[in-house]
PyMOL Python script that loads the backbone (N, CA, C, O; Angstrom):
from pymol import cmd

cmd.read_pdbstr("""\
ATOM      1  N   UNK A   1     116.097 116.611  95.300  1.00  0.00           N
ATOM      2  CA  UNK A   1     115.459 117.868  95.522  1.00  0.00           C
ATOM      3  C   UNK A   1     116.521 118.917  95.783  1.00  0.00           C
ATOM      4  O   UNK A   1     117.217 118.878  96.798  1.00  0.00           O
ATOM      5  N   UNK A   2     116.621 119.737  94.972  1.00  0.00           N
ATOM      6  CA  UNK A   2     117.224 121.147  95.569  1.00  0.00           C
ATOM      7  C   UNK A   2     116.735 121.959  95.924  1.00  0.00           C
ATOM      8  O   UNK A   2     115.626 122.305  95.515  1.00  0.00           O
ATOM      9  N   UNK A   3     117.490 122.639  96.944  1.00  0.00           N
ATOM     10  CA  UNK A   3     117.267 122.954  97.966  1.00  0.00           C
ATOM     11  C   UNK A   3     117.312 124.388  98.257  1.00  0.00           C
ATOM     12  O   UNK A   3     116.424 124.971  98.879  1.00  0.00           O
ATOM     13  N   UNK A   4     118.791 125.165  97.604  1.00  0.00           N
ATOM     14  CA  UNK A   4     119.257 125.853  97.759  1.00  0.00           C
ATOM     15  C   UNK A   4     120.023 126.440  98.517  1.00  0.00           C
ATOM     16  O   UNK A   4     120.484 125.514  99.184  1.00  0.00           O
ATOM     17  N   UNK A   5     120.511 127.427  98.899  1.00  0.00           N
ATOM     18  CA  UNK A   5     121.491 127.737  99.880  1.00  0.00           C
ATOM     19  C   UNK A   5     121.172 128.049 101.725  1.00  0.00           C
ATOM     20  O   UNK A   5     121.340 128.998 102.490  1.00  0.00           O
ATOM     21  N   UNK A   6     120.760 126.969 101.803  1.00  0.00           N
ATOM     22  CA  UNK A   6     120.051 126.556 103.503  1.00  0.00           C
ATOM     23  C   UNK A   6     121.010 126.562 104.387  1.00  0.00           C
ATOM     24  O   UNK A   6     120.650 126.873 105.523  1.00  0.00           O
ATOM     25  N   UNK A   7     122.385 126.259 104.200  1.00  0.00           N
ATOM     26  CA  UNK A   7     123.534 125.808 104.968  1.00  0.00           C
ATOM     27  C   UNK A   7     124.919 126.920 104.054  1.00  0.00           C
ATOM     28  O   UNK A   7     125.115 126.837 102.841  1.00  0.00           O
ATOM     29  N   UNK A   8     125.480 127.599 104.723  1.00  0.00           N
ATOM     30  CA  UNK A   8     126.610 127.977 104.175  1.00  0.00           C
ATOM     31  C   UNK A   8     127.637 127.031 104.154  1.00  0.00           C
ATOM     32  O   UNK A   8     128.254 127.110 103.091  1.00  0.00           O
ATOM     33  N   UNK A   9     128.137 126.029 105.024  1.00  0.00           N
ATOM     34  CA  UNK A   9     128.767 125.342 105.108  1.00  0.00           C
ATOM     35  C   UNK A   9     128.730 123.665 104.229  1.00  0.00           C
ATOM     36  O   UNK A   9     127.730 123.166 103.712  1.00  0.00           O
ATOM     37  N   UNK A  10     129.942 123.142 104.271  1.00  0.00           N
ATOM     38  CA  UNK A  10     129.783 121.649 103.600  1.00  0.00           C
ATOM     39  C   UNK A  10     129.032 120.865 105.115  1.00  0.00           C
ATOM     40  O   UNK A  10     129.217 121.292 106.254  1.00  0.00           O
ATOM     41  N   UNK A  11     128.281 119.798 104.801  1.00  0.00           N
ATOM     42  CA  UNK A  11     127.676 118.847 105.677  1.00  0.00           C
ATOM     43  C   UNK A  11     126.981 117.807 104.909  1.00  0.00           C
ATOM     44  O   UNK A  11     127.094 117.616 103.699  1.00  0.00           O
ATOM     45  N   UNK A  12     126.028 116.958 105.988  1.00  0.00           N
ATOM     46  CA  UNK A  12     125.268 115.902 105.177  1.00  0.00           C
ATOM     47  C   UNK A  12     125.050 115.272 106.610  1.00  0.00           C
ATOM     48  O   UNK A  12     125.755 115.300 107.619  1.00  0.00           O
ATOM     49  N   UNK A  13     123.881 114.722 106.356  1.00  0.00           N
ATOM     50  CA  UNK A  13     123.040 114.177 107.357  1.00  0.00           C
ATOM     51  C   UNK A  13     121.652 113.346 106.879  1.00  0.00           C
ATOM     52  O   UNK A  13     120.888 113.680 105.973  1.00  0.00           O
ATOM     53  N   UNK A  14     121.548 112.114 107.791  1.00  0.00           N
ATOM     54  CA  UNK A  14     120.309 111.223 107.109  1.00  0.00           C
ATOM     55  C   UNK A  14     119.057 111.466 107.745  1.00  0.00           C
ATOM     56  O   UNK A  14     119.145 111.546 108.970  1.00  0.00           O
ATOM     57  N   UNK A  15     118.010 111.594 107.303  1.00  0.00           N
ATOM     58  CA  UNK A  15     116.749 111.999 107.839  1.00  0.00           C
ATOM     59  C   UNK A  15     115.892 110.854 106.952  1.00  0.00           C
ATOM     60  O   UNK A  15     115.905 110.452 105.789  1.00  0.00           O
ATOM     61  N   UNK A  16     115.052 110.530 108.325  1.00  0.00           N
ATOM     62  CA  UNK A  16     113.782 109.936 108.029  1.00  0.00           C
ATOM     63  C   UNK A  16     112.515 110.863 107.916  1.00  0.00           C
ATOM     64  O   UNK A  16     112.554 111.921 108.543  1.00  0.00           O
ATOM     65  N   UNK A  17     111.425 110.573 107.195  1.00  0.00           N
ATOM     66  CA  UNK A  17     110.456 111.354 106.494  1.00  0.00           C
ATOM     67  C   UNK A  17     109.449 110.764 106.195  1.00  0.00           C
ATOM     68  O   UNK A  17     109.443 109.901 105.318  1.00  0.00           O
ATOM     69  N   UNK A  18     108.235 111.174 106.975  1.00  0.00           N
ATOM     70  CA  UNK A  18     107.307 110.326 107.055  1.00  0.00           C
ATOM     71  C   UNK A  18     106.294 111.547 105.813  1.00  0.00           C
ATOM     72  O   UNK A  18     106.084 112.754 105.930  1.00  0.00           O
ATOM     73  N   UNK A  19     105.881 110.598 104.735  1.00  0.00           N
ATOM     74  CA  UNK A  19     105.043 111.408 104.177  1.00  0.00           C
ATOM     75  C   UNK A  19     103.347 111.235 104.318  1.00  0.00           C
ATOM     76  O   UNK A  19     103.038 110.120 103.897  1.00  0.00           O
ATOM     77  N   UNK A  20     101.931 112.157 104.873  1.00  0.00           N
ATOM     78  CA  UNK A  20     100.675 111.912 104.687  1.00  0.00           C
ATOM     79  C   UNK A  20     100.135 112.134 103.134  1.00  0.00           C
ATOM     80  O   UNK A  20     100.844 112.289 102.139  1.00  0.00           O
ATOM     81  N   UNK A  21      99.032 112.112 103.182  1.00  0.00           N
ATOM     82  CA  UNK A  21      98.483 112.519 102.031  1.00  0.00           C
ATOM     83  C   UNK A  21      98.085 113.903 101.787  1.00  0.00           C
ATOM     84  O   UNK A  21      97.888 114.730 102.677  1.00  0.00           O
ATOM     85  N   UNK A  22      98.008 114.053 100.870  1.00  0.00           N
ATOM     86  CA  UNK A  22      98.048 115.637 100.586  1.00  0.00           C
ATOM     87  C   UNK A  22      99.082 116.014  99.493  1.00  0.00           C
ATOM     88  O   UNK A  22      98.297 116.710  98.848  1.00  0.00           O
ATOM     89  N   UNK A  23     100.222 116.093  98.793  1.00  0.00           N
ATOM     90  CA  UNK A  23     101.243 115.231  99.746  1.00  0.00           C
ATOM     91  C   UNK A  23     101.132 116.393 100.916  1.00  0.00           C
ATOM     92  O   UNK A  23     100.456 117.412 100.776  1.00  0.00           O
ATOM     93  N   UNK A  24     102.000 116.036 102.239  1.00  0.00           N
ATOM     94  CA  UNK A  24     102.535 117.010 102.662  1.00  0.00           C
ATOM     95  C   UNK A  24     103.767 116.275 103.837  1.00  0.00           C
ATOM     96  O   UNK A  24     103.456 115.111 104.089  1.00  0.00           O
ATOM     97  N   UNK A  25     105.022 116.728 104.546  1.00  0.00           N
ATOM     98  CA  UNK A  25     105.521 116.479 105.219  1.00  0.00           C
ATOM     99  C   UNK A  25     105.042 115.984 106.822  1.00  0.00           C
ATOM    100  O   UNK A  25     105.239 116.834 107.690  1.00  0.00           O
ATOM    101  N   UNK A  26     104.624 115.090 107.125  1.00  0.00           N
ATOM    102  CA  UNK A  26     104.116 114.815 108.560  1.00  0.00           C
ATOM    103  C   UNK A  26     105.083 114.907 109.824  1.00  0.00           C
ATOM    104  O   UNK A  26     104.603 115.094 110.942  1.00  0.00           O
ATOM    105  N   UNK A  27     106.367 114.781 109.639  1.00  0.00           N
ATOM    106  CA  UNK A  27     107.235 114.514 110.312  1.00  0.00           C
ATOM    107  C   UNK A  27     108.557 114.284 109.666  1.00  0.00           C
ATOM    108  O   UNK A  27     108.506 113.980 108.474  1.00  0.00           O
ATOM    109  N   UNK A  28     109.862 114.380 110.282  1.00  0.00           N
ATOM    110  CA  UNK A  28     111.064 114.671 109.893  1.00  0.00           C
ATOM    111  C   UNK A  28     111.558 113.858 111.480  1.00  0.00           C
ATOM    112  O   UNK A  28     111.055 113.914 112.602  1.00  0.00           O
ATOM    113  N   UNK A  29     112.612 113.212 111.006  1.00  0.00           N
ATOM    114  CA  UNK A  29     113.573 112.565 112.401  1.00  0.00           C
ATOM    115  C   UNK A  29     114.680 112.589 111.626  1.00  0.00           C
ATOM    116  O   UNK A  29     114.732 112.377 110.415  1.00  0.00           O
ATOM    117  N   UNK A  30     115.966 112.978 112.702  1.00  0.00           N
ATOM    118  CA  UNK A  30     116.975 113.364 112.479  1.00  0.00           C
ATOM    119  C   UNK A  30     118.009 111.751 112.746  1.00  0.00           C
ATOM    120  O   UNK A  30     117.790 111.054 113.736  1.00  0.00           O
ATOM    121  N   UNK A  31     119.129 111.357 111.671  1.00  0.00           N
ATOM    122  CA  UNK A  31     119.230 109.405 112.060  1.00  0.00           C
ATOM    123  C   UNK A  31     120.577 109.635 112.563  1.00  0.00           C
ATOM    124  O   UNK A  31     120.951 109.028 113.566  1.00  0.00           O
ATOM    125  N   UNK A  32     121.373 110.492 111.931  1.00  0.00           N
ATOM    126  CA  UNK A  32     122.847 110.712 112.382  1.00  0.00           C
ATOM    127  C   UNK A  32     123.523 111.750 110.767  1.00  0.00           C
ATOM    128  O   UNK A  32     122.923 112.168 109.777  1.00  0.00           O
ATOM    129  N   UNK A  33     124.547 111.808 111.062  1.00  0.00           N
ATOM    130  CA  UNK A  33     125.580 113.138 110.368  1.00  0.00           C
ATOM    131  C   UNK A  33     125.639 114.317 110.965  1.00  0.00           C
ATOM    132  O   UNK A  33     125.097 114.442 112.063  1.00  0.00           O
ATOM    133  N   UNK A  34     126.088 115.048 110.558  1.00  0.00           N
ATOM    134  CA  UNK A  34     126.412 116.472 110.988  1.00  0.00           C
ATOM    135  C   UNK A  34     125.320 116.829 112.204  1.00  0.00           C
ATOM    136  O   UNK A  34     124.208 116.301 112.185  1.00  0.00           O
ATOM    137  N   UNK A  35     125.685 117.704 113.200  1.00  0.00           N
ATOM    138  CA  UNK A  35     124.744 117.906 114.336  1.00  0.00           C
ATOM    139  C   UNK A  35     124.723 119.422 113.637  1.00  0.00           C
ATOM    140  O   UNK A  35     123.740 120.116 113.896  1.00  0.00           O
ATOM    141  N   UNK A  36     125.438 119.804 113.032  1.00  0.00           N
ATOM    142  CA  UNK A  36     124.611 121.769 112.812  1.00  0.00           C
ATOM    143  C   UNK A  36     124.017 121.332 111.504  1.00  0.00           C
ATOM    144  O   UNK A  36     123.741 122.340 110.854  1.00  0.00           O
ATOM    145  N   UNK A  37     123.693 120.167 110.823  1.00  0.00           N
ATOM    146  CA  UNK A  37     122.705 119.908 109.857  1.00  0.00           C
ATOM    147  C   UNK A  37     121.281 119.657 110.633  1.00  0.00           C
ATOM    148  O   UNK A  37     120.370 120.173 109.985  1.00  0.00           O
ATOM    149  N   UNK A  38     120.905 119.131 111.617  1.00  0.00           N
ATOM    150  CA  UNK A  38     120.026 118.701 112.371  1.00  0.00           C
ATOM    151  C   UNK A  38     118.945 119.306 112.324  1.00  0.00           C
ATOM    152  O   UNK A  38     117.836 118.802 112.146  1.00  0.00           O
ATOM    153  N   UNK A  39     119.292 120.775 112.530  1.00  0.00           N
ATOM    154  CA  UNK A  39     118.516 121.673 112.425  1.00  0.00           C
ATOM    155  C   UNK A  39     117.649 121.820 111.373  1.00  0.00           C
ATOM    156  O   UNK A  39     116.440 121.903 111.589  1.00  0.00           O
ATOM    157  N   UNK A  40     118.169 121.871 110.099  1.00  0.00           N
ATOM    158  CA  UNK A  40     117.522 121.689 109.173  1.00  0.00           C
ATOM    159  C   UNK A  40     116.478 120.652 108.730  1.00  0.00           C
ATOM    160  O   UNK A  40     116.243 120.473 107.535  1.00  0.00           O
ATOM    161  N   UNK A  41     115.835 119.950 109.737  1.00  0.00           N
ATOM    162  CA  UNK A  41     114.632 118.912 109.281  1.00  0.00           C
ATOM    163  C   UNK A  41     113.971 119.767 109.210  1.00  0.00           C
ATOM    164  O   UNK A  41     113.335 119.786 108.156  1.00  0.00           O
ATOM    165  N   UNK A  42     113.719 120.844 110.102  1.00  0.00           N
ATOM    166  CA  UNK A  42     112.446 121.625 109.670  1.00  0.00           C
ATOM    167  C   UNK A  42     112.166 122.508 108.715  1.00  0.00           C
ATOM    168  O   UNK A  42     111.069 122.961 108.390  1.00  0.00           O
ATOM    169  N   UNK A  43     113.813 122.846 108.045  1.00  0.00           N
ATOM    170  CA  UNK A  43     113.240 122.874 106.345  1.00  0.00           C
ATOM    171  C   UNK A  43     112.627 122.215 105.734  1.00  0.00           C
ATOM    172  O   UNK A  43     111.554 122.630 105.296  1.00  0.00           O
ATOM    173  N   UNK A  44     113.184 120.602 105.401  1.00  0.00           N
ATOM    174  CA  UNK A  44     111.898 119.379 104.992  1.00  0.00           C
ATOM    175  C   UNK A  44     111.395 119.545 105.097  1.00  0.00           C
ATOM    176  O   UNK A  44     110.829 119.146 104.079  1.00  0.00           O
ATOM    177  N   UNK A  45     110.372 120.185 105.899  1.00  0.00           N
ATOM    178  CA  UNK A  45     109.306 119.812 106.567  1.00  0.00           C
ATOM    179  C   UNK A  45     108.365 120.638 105.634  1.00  0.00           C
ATOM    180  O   UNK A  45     107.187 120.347 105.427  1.00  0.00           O
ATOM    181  N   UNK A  46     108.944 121.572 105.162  1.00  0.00           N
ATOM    182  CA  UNK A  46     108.369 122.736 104.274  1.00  0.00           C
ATOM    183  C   UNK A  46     108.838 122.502 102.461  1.00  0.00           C
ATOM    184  O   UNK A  46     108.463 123.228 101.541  1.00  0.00           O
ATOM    185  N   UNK A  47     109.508 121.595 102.376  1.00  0.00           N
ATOM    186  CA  UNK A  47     109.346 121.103 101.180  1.00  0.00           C
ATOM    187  C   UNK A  47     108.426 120.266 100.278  1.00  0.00           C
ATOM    188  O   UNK A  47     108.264 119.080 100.563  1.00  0.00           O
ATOM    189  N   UNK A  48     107.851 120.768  99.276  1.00  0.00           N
ATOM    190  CA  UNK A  48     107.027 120.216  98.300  1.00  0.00           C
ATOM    191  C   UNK A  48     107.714 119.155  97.601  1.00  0.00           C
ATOM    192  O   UNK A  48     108.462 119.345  96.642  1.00  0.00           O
ATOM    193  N   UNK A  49     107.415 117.928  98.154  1.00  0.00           N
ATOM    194  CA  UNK A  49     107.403 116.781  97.370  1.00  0.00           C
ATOM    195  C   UNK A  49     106.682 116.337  96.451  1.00  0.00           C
ATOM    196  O   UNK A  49     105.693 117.047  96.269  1.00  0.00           O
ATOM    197  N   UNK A  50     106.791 114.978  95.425  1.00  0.00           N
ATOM    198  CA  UNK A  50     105.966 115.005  94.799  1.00  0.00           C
ATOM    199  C   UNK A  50     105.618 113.254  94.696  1.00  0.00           C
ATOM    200  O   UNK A  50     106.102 112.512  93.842  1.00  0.00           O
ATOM    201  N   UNK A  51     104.586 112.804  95.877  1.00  0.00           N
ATOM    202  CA  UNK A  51     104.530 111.725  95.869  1.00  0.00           C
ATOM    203  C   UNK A  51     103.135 111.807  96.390  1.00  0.00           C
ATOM    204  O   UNK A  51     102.483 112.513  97.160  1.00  0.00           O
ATOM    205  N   UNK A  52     102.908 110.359  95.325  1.00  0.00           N
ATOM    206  CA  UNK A  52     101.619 109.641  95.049  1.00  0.00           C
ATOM    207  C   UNK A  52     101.135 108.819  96.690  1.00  0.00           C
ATOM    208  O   UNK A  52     101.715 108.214  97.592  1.00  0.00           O
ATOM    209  N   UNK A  53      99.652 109.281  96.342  1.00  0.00           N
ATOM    210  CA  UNK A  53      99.073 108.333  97.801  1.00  0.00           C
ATOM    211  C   UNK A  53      97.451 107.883  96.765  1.00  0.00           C
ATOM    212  O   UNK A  53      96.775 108.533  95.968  1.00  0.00           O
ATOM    213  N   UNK A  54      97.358 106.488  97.305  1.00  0.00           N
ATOM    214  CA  UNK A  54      95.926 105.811  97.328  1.00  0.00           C
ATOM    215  C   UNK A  54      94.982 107.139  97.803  1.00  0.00           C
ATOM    216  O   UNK A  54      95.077 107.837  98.813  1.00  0.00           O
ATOM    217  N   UNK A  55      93.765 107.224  96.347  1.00  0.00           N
ATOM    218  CA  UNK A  55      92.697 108.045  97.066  1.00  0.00           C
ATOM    219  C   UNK A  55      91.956 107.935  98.464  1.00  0.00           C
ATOM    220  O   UNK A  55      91.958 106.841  99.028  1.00  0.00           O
ATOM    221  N   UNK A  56      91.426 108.844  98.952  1.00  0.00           N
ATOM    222  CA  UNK A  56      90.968 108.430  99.747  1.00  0.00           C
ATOM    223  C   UNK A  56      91.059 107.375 100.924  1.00  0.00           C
ATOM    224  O   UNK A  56      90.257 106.566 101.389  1.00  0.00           O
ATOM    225  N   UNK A  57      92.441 107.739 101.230  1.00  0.00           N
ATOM    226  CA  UNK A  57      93.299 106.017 101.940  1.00  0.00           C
ATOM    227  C   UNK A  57      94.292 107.061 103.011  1.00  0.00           C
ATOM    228  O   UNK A  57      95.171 107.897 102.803  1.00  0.00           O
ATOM    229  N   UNK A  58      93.713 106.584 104.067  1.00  0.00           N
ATOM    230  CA  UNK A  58      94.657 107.053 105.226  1.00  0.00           C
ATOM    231  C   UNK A  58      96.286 106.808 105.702  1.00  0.00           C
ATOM    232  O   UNK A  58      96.766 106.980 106.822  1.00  0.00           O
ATOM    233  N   UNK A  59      96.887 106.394 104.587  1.00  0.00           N
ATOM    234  CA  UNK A  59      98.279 105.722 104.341  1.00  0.00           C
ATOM    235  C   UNK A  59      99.291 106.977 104.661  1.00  0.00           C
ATOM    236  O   UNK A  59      99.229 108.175 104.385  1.00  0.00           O
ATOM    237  N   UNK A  60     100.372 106.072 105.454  1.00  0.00           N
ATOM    238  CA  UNK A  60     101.761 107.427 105.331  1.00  0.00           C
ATOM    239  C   UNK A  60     102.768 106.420 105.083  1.00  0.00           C
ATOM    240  O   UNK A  60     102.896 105.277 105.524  1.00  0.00           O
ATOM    241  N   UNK A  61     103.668 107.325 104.020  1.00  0.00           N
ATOM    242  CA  UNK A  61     104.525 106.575 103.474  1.00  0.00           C
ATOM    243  C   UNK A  61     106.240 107.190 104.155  1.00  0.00           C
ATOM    244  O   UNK A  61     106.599 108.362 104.047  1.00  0.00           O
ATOM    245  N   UNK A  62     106.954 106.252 104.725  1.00  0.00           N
ATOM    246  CA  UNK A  62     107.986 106.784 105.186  1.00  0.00           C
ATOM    247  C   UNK A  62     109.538 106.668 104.487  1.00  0.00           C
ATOM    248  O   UNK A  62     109.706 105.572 103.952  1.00  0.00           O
ATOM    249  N   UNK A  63     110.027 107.056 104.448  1.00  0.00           N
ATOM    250  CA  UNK A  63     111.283 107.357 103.672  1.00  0.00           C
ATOM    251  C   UNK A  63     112.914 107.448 104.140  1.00  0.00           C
ATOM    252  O   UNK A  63     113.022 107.774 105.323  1.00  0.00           O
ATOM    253  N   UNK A  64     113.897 107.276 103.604  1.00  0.00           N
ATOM    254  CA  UNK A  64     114.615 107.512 104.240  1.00  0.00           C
ATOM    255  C   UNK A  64     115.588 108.385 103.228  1.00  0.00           C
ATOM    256  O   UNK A  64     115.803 108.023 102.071  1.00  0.00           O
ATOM    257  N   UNK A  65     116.230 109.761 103.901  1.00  0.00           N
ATOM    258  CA  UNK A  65     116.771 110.680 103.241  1.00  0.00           C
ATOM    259  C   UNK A  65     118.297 110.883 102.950  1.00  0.00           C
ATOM    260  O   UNK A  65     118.879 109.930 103.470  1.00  0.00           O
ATOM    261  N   UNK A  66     119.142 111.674 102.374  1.00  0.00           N
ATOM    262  CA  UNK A  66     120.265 112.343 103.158  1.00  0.00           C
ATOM    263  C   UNK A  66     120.236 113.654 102.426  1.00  0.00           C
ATOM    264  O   UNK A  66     119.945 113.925 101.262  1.00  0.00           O
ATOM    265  N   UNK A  67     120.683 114.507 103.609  1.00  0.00           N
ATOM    266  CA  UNK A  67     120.870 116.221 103.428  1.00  0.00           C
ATOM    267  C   UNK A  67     122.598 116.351 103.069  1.00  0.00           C
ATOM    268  O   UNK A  67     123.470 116.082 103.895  1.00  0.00           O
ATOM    269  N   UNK A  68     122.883 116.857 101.552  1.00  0.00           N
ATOM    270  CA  UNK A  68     124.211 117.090 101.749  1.00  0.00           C
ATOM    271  C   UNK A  68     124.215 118.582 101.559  1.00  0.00           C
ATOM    272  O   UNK A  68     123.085 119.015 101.337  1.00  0.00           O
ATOM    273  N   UNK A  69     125.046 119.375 101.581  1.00  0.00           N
ATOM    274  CA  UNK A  69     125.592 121.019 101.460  1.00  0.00           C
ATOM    275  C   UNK A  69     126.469 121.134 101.227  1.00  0.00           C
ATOM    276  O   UNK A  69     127.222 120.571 102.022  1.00  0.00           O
ATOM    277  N   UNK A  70     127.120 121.803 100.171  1.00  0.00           N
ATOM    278  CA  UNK A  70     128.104 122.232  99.441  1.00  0.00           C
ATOM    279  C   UNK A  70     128.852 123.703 100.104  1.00  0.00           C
ATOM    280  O   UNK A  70     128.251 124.474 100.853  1.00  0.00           O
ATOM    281  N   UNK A  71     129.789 123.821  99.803  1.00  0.00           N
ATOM    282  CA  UNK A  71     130.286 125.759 100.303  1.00  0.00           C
ATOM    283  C   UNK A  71     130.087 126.584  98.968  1.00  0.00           C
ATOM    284  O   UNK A  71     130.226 126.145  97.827  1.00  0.00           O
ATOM    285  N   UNK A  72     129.724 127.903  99.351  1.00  0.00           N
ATOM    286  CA  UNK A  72     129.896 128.001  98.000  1.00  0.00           C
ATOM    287  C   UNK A  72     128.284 128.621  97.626  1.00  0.00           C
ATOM    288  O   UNK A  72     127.448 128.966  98.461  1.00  0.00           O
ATOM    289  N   UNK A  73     128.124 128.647  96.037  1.00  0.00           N
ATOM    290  CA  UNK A  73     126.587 128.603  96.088  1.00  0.00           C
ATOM    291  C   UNK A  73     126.110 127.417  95.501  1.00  0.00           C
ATOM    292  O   UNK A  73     125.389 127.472  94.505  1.00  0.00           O
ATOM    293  N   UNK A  74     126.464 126.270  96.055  1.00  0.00           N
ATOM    294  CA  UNK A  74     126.399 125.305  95.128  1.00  0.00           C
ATOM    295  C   UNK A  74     125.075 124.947  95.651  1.00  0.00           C
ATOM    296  O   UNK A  74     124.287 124.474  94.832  1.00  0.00           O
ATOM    297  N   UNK A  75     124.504 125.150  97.436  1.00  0.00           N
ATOM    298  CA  UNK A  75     123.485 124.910  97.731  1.00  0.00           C
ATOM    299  C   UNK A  75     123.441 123.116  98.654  1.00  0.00           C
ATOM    300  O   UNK A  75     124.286 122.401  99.193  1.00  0.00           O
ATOM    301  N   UNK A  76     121.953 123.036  98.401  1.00  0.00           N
ATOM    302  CA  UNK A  76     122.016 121.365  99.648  1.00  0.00           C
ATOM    303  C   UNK A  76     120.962 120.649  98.904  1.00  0.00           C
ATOM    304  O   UNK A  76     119.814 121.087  98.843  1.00  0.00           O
ATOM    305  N   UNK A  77     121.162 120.063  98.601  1.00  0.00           N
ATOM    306  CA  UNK A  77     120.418 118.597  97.902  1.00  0.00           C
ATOM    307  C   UNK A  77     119.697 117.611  98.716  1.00  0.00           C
ATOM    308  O   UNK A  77     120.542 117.137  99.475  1.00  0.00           O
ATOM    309  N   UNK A  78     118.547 117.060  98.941  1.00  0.00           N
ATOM    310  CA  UNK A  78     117.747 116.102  99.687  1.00  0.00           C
ATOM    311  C   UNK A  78     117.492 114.772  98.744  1.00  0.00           C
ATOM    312  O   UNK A  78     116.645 114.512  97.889  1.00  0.00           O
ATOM    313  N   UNK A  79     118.270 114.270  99.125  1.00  0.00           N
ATOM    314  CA  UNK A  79     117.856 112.596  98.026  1.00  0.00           C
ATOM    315  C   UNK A  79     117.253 111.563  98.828  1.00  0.00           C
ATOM    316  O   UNK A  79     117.619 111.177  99.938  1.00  0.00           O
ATOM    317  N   UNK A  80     116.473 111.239  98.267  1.00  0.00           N
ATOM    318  CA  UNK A  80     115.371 110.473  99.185  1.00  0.00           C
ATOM    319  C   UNK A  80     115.774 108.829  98.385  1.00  0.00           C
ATOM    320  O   UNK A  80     115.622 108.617  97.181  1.00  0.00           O
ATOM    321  N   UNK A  81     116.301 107.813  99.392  1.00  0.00           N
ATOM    322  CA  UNK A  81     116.634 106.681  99.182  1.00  0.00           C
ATOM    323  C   UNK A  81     115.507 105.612  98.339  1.00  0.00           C
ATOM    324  O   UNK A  81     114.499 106.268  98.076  1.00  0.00           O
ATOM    325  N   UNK A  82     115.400 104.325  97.897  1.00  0.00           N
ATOM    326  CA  UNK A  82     114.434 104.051  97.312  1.00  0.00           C
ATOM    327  C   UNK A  82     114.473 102.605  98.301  1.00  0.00           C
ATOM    328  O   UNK A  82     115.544 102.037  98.513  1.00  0.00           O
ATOM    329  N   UNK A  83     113.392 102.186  98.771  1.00  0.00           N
ATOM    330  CA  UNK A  83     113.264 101.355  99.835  1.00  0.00           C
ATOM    331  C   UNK A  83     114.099 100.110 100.103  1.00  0.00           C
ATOM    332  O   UNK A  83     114.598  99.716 101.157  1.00  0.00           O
ATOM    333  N   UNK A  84     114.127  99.469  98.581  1.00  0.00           N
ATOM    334  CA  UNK A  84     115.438  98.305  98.780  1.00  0.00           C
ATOM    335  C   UNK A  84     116.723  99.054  98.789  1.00  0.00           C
ATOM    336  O   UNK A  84     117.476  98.084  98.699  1.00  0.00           O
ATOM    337  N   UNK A  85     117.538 100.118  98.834  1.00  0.00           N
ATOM    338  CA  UNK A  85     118.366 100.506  99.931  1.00  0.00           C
ATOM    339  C   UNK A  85     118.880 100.453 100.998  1.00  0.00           C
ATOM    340  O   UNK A  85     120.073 100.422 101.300  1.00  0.00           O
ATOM    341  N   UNK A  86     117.706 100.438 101.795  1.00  0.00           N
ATOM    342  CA  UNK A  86     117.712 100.713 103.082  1.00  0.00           C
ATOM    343  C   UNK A  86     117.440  99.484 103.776  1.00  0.00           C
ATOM    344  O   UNK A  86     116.467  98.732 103.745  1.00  0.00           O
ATOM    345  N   UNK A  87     118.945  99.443 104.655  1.00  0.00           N
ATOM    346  CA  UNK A  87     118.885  98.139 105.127  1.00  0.00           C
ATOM    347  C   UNK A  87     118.857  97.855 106.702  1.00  0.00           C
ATOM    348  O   UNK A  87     118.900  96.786 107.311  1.00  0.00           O
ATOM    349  N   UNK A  88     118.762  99.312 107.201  1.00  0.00           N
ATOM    350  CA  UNK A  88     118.627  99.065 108.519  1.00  0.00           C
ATOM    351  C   UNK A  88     117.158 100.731 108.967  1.00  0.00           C
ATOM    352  O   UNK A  88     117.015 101.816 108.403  1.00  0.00           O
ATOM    353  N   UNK A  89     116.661 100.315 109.765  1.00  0.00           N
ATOM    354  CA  UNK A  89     115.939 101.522 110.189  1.00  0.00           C
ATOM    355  C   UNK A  89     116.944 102.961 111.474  1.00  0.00           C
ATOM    356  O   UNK A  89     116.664 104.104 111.833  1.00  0.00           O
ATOM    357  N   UNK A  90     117.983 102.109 111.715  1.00  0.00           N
ATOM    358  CA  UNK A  90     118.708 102.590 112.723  1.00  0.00           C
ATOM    359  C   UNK A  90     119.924 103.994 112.025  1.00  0.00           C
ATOM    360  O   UNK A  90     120.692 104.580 112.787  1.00  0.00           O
TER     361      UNK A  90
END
""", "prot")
cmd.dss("prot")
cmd.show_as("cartoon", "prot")
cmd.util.cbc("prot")
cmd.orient("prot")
């Protein structure tokens, strides 16, 4: 996901991301990297994703992220990991 120019600075930071249905962002937790990235979950939070949920199914699907930022106008990128990745919740 791009992002655009959210951060003037280079950084990167991992965020967990709980998605409801709708889609919409339910929650954002901050896991570790940069502490003046931190801030930025609550951009996520306002990003349009584009993920599938069971009709009518009270399911949240959680995720695990990283925020990087470029200098520059290169902007900040959100890549959302794919579950066999992720090998620790910590």
């Amino acid at each position: 996901m791009k992002l655009g120019t959210i951060y003037p600075k280079f950084g990167n930071a991992e965020f967990w991301v709980v998605f409801a249905p709708g889609p919409k962002v339910e929650q954002v937790k901050f896991i570790s990297g940069d502490g003046n990235i931190r801030a930025l979950g609550d951009t996520l939070r306002s990003v349009k994703f584009n993920v599938l949920f069971p009709e009518e199914h009270p399911a949240r699907i959680v995720r695990r992220g990283v925020l990087v930022c470029e200098t520059g106008n290169l902007g900040c990128d959100f890549t959302l990991d794919t579950p066999d990745v992720v090998a620790s919740t910590q």
